[in-house]
C-alpha positions as CSV (number, residue, x, y, z in Angstrom):
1,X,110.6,102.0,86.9
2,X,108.6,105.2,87.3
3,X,109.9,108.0,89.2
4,X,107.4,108.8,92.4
5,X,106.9,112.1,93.0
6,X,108.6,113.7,89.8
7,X,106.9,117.3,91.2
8,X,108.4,116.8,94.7
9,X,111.6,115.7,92.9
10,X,111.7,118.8,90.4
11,X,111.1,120.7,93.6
12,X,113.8,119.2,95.5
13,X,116.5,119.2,92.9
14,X,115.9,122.8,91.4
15,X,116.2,124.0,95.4
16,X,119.9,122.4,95.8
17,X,120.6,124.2,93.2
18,X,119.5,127.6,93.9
19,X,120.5,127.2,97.6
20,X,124.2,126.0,96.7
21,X,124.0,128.5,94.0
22,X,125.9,126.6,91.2
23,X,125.1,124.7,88.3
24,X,128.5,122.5,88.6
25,X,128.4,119.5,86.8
26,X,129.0,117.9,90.5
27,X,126.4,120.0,92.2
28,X,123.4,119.1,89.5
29,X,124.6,115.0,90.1
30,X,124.3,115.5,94.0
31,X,121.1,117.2,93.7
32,X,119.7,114.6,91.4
33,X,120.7,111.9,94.1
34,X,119.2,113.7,97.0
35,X,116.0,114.2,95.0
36,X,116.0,111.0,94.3
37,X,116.4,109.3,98.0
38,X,114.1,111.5,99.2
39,X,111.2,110.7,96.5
40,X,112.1,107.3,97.0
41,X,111.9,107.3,100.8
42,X,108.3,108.8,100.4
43,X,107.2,106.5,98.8
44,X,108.0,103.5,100.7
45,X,105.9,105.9,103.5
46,X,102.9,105.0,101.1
47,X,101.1,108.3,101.9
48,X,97.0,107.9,102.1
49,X,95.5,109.3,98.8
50,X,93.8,112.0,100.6
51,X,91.1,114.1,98.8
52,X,89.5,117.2,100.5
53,X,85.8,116.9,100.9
54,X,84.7,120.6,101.5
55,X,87.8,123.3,100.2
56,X,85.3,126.2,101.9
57,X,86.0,124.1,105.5
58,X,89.6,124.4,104.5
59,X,89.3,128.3,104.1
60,X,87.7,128.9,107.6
61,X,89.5,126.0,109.3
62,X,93.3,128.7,107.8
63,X,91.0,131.8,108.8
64,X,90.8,130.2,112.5
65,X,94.6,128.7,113.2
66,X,95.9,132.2,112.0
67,X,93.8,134.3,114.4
68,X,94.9,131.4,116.9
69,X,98.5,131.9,116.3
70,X,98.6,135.6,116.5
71,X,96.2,135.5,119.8
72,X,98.8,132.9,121.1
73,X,101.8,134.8,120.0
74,X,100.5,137.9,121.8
75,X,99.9,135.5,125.1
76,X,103.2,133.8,124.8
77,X,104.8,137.4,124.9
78,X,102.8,138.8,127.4
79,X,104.5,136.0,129.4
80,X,107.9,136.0,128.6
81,X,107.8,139.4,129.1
82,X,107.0,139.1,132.9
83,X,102.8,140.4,132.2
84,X,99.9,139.5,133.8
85,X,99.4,136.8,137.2
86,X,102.7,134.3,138.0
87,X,101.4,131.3,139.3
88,X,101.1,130.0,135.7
89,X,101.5,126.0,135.4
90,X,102.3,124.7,132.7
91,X,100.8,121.0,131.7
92,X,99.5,117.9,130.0
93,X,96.2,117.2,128.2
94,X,94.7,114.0,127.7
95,X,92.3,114.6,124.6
96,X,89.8,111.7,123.5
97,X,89.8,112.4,119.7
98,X,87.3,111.2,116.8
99,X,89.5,112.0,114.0
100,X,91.2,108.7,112.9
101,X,92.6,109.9,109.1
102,X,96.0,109.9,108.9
103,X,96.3,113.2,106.7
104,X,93.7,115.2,109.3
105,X,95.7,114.0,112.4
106,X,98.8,114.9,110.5
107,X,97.1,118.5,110.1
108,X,96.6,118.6,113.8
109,X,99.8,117.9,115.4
110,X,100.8,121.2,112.4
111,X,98.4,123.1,113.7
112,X,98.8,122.3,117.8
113,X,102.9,122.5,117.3
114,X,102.6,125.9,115.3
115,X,100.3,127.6,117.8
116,X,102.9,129.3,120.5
117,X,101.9,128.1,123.9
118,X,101.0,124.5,122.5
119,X,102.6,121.4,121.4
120,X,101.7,118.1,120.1
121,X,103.2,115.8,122.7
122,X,101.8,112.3,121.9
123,X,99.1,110.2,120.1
124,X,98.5,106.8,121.3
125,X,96.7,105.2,118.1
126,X,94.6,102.6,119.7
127,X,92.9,104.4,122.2
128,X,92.6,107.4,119.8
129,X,93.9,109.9,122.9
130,X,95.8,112.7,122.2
131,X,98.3,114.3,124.6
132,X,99.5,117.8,124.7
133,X,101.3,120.3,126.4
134,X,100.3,123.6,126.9
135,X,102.8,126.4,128.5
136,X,99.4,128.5,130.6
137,X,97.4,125.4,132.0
138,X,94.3,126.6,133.4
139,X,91.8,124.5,132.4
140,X,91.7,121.1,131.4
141,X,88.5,120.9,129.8
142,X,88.8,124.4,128.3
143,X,91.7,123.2,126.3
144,X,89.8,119.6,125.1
145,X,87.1,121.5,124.2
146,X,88.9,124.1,121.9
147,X,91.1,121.4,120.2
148,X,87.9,119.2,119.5
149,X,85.7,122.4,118.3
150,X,88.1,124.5,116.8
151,X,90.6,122.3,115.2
152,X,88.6,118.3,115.1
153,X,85.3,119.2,113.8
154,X,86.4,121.0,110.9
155,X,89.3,118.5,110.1
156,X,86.7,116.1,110.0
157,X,84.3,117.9,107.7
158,X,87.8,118.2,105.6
159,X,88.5,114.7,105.1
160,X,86.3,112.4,106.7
């Protein structure tokens, strides 16, 4: 039997190691077990061979979600902190998306769930509709428009 994942599990076992901060001969044996499930429960996931069709889309796609999250970060503050109008509402998107690849809509919910202000909320497959909630609600359209030009296009230059 081959061993899925031997990187991930390398990865896995050498970081119970350093995080328990032993080498015991009990330590290194739980490790190697817990490496071991968790390769092993990857791969009955069967992940989609993904390859990246354009690496420079990938660059400006990181370039934009990191100016997004600080913008947002600063927005979320301003709020918390009591700044700016107080009749926010806070709501739920419906979002018809094109993307269909599992490893670009995997991307999406990252990016939507690490952007303050935002998270991924649901995804019904079928339909291809994507449902989020977003903390300052002013504009539904705004916010469709955004996910699909900002974040969809270039996922879809990525890997589709």
């Amino acid at each position: 039997m081959k061993l899925p994942f031997p990187l991930l599990w390398f990865a896995l076992f050498a970081m119970w190691l350093l995080l328990n901060d032993t080498m015991e001969a009990g330590q290194v044996m739980l490790a190697a077990g817990a490496a071991l499930v968790a390769v092993l429960g990857l791969a009955l996931l069967e992940p989609v061979a993904t390859r990246v069709r354009r690496p420079r889309a990938v660059v400006r796609l990181a370039a934009v979600v990191l100016l997004d999250i600080a913008r947002s970060n600063i927005a979320v503050a301003a709020i918390v902190l009591g700044r700016g109008r107080r009749d926010r509402v806070a709501g739920f998107v419906d979002i018809p998306l094109d993307l269909r690849h599992p490893t670009g809509l995997a991307a999406l919910a990252c990016i939507i769930t690490s952007t303050p202000g935002t998270a991924w909320a649901g995804y019904d497959a079928r339909s291809g509709v994507l449902t989020i909630h977003v903390l300052d609600l002013v504009h539904d359209a705004a916010w469709a428009d955004t996910i699909k030009q900002r974040y969809e296009r270039p996922l879809m230059e990525i890997f589709e």
